[in-house]
C-alpha positions in Angstrom: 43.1 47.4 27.6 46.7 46.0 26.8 46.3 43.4 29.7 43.0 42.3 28.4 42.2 39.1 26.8 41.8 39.5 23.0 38.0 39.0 21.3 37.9 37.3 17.9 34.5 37.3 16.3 33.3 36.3 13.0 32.6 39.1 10.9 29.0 39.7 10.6 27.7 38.9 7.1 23.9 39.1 5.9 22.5 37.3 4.1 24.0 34.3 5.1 24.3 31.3 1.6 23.2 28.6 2.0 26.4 27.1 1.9 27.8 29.2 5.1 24.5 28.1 6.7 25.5 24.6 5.8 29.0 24.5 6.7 28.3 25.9 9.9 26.1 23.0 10.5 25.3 19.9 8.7 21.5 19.6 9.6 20.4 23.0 8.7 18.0 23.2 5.9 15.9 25.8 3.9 12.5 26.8 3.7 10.7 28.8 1.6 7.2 29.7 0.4 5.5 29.6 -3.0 5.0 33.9 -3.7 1.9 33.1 -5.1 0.5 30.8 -2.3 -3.5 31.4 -1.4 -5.8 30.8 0.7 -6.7 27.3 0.8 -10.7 26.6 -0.3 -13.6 23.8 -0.2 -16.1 22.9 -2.2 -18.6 21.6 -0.1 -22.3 20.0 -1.6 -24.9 17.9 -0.2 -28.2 16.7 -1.4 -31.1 15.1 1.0 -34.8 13.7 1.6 -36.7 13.5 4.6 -39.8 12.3 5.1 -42.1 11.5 8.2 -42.9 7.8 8.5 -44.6 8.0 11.7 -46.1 10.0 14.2 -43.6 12.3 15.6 -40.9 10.6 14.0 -38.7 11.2 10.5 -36.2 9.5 8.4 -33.9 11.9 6.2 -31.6 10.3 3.8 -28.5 12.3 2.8 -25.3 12.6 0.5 -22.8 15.1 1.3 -19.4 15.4 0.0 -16.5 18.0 0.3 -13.5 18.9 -2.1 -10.2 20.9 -1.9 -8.0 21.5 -4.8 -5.9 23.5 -3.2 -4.9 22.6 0.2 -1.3 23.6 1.9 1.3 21.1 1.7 4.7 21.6 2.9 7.4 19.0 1.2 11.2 18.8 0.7 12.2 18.8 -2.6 15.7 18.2 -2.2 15.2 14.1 -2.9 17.9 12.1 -3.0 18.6 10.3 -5.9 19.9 6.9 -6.8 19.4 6.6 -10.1 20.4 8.7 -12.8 23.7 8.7 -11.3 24.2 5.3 -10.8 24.3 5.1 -7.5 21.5 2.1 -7.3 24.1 -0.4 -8.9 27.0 0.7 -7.0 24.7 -0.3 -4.1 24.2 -3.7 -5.1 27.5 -4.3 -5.9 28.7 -3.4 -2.6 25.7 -6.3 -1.5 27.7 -8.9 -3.7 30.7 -8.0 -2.2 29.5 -8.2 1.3 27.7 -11.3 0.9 31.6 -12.2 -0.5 33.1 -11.4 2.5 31.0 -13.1 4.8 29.0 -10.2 5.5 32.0 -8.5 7.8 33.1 -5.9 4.9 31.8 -4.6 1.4 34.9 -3.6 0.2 35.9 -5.4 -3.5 39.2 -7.1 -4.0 38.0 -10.6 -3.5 37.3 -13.4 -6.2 34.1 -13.2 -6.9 33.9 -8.8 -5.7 33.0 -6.4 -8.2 34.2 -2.9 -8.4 32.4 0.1 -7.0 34.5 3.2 -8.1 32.6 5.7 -6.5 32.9 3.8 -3.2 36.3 4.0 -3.4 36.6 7.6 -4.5 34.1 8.6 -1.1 36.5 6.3 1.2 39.5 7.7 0.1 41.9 8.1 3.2 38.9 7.7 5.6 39.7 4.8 8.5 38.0 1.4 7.5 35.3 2.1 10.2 33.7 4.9 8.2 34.1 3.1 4.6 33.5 -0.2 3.9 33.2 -2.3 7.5 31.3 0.7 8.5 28.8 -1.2 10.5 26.0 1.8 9.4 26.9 0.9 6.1 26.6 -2.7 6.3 23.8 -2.4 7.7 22.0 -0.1 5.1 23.1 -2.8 2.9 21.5 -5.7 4.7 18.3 -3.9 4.6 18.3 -2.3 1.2 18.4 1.2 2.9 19.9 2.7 -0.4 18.2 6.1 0.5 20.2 6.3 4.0 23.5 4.8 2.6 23.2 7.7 -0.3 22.2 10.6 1.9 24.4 9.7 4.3 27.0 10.2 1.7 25.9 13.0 0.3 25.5 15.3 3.4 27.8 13.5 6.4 31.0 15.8 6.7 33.7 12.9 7.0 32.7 12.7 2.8 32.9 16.2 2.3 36.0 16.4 1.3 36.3 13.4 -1.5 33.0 14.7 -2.6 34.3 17.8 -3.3 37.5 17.0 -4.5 37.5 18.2 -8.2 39.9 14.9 -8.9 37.1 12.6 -8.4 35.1 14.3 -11.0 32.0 13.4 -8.6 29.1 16.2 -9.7 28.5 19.1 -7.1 24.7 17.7 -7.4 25.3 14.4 -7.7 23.2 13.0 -4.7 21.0 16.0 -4.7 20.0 19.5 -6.0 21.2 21.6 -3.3 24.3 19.7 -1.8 24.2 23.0 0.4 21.1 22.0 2.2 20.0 18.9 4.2 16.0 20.0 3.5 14.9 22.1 0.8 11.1 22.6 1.8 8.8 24.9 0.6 5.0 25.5 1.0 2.7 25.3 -2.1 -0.4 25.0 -2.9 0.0 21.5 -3.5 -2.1 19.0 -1.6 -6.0 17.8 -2.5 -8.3 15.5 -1.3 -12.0 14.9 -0.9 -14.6 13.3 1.1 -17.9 11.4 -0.1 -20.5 9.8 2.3 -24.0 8.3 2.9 -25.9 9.8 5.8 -29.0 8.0 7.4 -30.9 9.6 10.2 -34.0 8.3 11.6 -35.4 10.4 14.7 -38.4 10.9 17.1 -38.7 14.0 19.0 -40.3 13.6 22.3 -43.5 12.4 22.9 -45.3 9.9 25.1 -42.0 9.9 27.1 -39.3 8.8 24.5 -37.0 10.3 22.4 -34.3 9.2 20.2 -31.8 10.0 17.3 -30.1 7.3 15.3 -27.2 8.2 13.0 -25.7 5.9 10.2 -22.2 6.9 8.5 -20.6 5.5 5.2 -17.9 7.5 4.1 -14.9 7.5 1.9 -11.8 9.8 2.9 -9.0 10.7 0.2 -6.1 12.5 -1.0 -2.5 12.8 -1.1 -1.7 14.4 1.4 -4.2 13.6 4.0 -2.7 12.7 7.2 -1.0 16.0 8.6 -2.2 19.0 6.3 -2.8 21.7 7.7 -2.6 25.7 7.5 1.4 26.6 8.5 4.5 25.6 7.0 5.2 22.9 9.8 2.5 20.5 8.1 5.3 18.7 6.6 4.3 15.8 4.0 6.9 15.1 2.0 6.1 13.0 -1.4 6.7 9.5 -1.3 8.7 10.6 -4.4 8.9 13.7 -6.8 9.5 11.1 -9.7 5.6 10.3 -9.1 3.4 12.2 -7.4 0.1 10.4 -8.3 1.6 7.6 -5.6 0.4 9.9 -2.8 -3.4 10.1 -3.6 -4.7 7.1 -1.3 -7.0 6.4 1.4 -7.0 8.9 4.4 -5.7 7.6 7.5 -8.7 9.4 9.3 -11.2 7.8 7.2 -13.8 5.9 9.0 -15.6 3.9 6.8 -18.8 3.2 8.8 -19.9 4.4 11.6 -23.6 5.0 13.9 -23.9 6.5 16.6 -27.5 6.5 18.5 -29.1 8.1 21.6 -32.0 7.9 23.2 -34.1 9.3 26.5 -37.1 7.3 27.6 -38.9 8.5 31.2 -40.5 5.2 32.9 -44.3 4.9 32.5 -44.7 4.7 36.1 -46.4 7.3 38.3 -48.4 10.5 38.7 -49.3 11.0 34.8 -47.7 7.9 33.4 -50.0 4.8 32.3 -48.8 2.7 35.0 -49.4 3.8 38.7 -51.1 6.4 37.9 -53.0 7.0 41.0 -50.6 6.6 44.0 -49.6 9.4 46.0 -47.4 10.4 49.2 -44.3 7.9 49.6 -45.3 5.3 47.0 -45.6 7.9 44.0 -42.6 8.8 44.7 -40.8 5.9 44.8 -42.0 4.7 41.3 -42.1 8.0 39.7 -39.8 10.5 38.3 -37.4 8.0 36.7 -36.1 8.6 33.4 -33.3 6.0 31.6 -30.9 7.6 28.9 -27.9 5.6 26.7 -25.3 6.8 24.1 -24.3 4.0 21.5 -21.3 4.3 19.1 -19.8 2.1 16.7 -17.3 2.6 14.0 -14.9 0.4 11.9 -11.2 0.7 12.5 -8.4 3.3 11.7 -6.8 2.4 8.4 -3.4 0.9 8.5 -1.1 -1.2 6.2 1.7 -3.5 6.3 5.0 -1.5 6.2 8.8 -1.8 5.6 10.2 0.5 7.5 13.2 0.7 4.2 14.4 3.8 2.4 14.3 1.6 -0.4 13.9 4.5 -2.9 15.2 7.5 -1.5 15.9 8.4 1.9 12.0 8.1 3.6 10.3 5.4 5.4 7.3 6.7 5.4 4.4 5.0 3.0 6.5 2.6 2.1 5.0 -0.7 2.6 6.2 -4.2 2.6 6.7 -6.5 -0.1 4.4 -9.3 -0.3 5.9 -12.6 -1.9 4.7 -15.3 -0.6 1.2 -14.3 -0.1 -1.2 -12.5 -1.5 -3.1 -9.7 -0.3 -6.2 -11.1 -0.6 -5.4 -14.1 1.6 -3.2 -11.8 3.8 -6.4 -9.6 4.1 -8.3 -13.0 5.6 -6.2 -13.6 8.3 -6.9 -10.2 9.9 -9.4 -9.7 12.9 -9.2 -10.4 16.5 -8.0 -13.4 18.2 -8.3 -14.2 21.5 -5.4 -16.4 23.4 -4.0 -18.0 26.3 -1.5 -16.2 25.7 -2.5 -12.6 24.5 -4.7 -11.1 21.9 -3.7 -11.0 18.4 -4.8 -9.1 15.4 -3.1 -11.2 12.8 -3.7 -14.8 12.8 -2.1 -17.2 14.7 -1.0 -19.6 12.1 0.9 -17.2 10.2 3.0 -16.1 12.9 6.1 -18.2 14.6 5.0 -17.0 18.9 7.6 -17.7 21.9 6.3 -17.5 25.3 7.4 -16.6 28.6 7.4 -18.4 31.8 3.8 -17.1 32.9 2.1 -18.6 29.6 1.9 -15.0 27.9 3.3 -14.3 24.4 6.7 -12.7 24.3 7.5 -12.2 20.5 5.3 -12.6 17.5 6.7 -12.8 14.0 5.2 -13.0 10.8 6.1 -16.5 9.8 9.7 -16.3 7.0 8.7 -16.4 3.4 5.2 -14.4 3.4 6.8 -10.7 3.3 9.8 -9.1 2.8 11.7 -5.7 2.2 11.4 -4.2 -1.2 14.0 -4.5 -3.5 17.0 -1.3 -3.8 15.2 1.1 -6.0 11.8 -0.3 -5.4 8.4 0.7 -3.1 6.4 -2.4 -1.3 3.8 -3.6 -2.8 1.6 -3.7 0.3 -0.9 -1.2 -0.5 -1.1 1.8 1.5 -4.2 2.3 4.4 -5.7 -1.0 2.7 -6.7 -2.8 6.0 -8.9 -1.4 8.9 -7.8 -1.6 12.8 -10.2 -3.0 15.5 -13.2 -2.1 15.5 -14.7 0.3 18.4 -17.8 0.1 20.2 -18.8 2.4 23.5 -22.1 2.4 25.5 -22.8 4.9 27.7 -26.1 4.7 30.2 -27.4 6.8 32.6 -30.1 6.7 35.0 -32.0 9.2 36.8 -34.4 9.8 39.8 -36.6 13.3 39.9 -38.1 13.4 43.2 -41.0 16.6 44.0 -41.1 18.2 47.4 -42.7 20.8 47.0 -44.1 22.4 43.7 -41.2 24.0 42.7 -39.1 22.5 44.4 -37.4 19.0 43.8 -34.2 16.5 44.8 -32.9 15.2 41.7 -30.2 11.9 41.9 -28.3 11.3 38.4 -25.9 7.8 37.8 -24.2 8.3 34.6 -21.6 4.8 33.3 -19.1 5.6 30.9 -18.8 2.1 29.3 -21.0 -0.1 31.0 -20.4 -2.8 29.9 -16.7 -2.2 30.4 -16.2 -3.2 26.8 -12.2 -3.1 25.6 -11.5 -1.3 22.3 -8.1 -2.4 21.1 -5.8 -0.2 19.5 -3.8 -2.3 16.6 0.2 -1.4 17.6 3.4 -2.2 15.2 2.7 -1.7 11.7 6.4 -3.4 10.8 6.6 -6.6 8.8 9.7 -8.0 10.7 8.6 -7.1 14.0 9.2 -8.7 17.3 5.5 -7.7 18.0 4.2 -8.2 14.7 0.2 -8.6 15.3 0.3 -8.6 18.9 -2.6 -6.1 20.9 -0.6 -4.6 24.1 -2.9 -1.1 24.2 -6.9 -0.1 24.4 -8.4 2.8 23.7 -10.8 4.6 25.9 -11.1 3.5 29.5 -12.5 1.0 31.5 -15.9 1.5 33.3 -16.6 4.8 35.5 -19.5 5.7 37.3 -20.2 9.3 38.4 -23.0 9.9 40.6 -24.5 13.3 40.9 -27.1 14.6 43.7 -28.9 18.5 43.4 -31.5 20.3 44.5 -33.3 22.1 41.8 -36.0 25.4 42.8 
C-alpha cells in the first residue's frame, strides 16, 4: 500500500558473468568440466608361480602391477603469475628496500631503495597500512611468499580500483587469466599413475593341527596426482605449476614400500586325539585339551614424507613445495633419520642437528633444525628437497589370541576365547610437522593404533 515500506530488489539476470559473480564476492570461483571427460580405466596384469615345497604346504611367487592413463583430476588453472610480467623483480626490489628501512617498510625513496613502479601504481591513495608497511606484505616478503603477495594483489578488493584504472596501463590479465575469478577449475581427464610390486606367499593349509599364511609386499606407488584422486570434481589437485607438469609425477604418499603380514592357528598337541595325553579322560582331558593358540603379525615401512617449506615461492601454493637444502645434503640429511629415544622425548630427526629447549619437568619444549642446514627457496624458485623421498616410522602390530574348547556333552560344548589387540603393547609413532622452520621440527607427540586391549569372550555352542 501507500503506507508501506518500499522493496528494492536487484533485477533478476541469468546467466550470471563471471564478473557479476565476482564483484558480488571476491572468493567465488568457476568450475567447469572437460565435454569430452570419460570414464576413468585400469590396466591391471599379473604374472605368478606356485609350487608345493612340502606336504600340505605352497610357495607362490607373484608380480602384479596396475596402470591408469586416464584418471580424474580436478585443478585450477587460473595460476598466478610472476613472471612474464615482471612481477618477480618488483618483489625483490621491495626486499632491498625493506632490508633498507630496517625491515619496518618496503616503500623506495631511501639511499640505497630502488624503484617498484607497479607498487606504487597498486598503493595509489590506499592508507600506508595496506601498501607498503602492510605488515601482510612485509611479511610475504620476509618469507619469499611472492605467490601470496601477487594474488593478493591481483584479487583483494582494496586494489581493484588502481588495477583497473586504465591510467596505470596495468593489463586486465596481468596476474592472471580470468581476473574475474579467484579459481578457475575444471575436471579433465588428466591424472595417471601406476603401481608395480613383488608378492611372496608361502602357506600351509591345515593339517596335523597347524595352519598358517605368510604374506611378503614390495611395492612401488606413482603418479602425479596420487594423493587425493578420485571420481567427482571435489578431488581437487592442483599442479604444482602449469609451466611444468612433469614436476607432479612422484612417489605416492600411499605407497608402502614393504610390507608382511602373517597369521597362523596352531591347536595344542595335548589331549583326546593329540600326541600328547592322549589317553586321559573325565576332568584331566579336559583341562589339557581343547586349546588352540592363534596370532596376526604385520609390519610395514613408513608413510612417505619430505621436508617442506611451507612458501608460495612460485605461485600462490604451498603444497609440494619442499625446502631448500644448503647446507646439507640429502644424502647426509637422509642419515640422520630414524627414531631416537630421549630423556626428554622421542625424536625422529637426530639430535645433533637440532638446537632443543626444555621445560621445567626435563621434557623437550621446541626442536629446531639447527640455522644453516635448510632454508626457503628462493622468489621464483621450488625446494630442492625432493618430494615423498623419506619414509615415516615404521609399524609393527601383533595380535594373539587364545582359546579353550571344553565338550559336555557330544554336541554340546563351552567354548572361552581371550583375543589381545597388541600384546605386546608395542607404540607405532606417527612422524608429525613436515615444516623446516618448525618449533616441533622432528619431535614424535602422536601414535598410531592403540595401546593393549583384551576382549574376553564366553558361549555355549550346540
Amino acid at each position: 500500500g501507500p503506507g508501506g515500506v518500499p522493496l528494492i530488489f536487484d533485477p533478476f539476470v541469468m546467466p550470471v558473468t563471471d564478473r557479476q559473480n565476482f564483484l558480488s564476492n571476491f572468493a567465488n570461483g568457476l568450475w567447469t568440466a572437460d565435454p569430452n571427460l570419460r570414464a576413468a580405466y585400469v590396466h591391471q596384469y599379473s604374472l605368478g608361480y606356485e609350487r608345493e615345497i612340502f606336504k600340505d604346504m605352497a610357495l607362490e611367487i607373484r608380480y602384479v602391477g596396475n596402470k591408469v592413463p586416464n584418471a580424474w583430476r580436478a585443478f585450477d588453472i587460473n595460476e598466478v603469475n610472476i613472471f612474464e610480467n615482471h612481477f618477480l623483480q618488483e618483489f625483490n626490489n621491495a626486499k632491498i628496500n625493506l632490508a633498507a628501512n630496517g625491515g619496518t617498510t618496503f616503500a623506495p625513496g631511501c639511499a640505497t631503495c630502488v624503484a617498484t613502479p607497479l607498487l606504487d601504481k597498486l598503493f595509489a591513495g590506499l592508507s600506508s597500512n595496506s601498501g607498503y608497511t602492510s605488515s601482510g606484505f612485509i611479511s610475504n616478503l620476509n618469507n619469499n611468499n611472492v605467490g601470496t603477495m601477487a594474488s593478493t594483489l591481483a584479487f583483494n578488493s582494496n586494489y581493484r580500483a588502481n588495477r583497473e584504472n586504465p591510467a596505470n596501463g596495468i593489463a586486465a590479465n596481468f596476474f592472471v587469466a580470468n581476473p574475474n575469478a579467484t579459481f578457475s577449475r575444471i575436471l579433465t581427464n588428466d591424472a595417471i599413475s601406476n603401481y608395480n610390486a613383488l608378492e611372496i606367499e608361502l602357506r600351509k593349509r591345515f593339517s596335523a593341527g597347524l595352519q598358517f599364511q605368510f604374506d611378503y609386499t614390495w611395492s612401488k606407488a606413482m603418479g602425479d596426482a596420487v594423493d587425493a584422486q578420485g571420481n567427482n570434481q571435489s578431488d581437487l589437485v592442483n599442479r604444482l605449476t602449469l609451466r611444468h607438469p612433469e614436476l607432479d609425477y612422484r612417489r605416492s604418499g600411499q605407497d608402502q614400500t614393504q610390507r608382511i603380514a602373517a597369521n597362523g592357528i596352531y591347536e595344542l598337541p595335548f589331549g583326546p586325539g593329540k600326541p600328547f595325553l592322549s589317553d586321559t579322560n573325565g576332568f584331566v582331558s579336559r583341562l589339557v585339551g581343547g586349546w588352540t593358540i592363534g596370532a596376526i603379525y604385520v609390519w610395514s615401512t613408513g608413510v612417505p614424507f619430505f621436508i617442506q617449506s611451507g612458501r608460495a615461492t612460485f605461485n600462490s601454493a604451498t603444497a609440494n613445495n619442499g625446502a631448500q637444502l644448503v647446507g646439507i645434503s640429502f644424502e647426509d640429511f637422509k642419515k640422520n633419520v630414524g627414531l631416537f629415544k630421549t630423556p626428554g622425548g622421542i625424536l625422529f630427526i637426530n639430535p645433533d642437528i637440532l638446537d632443543l629447549t626444555f621445560n621445567s619437568a626435563g621434557k623437550i619444549a621446541t626442536s629446531r633444525l639447527k640455522s644453516g642446514l635448510m632454508s626457503s627457496p628462493a622468489p621464483g624458485t621450488f625446494g630442492n628437497f625432493p618430494v615423498n623421498s623419506l619414509d615415516g616410522p615404521q609399524y609393527w602390530n601383533l595380535d594373539f589370541s587364545l582359546i579353550k574348547r571344553i565338550p559336555i556333552t557330544e554336541k554340546v560344548r563351552l567354548e572361552f576365547k581371550v583375543t589381545a589387540i597388541n600384546i605386546l603393547n608395542h607404540a607405532n609413532f606417527i612422524y608429525g610437522t613436515t615444516s623446516f622452520d618448525s618449533s616441533t621440527f622432528g619431535l614424535i607427540t602422536t601414535q598410531r593404533g592403540g595401546s593393549r586391549s583384551l576382549n574376553w569372550i564366553g558361549q555355549l555352542r550346540f
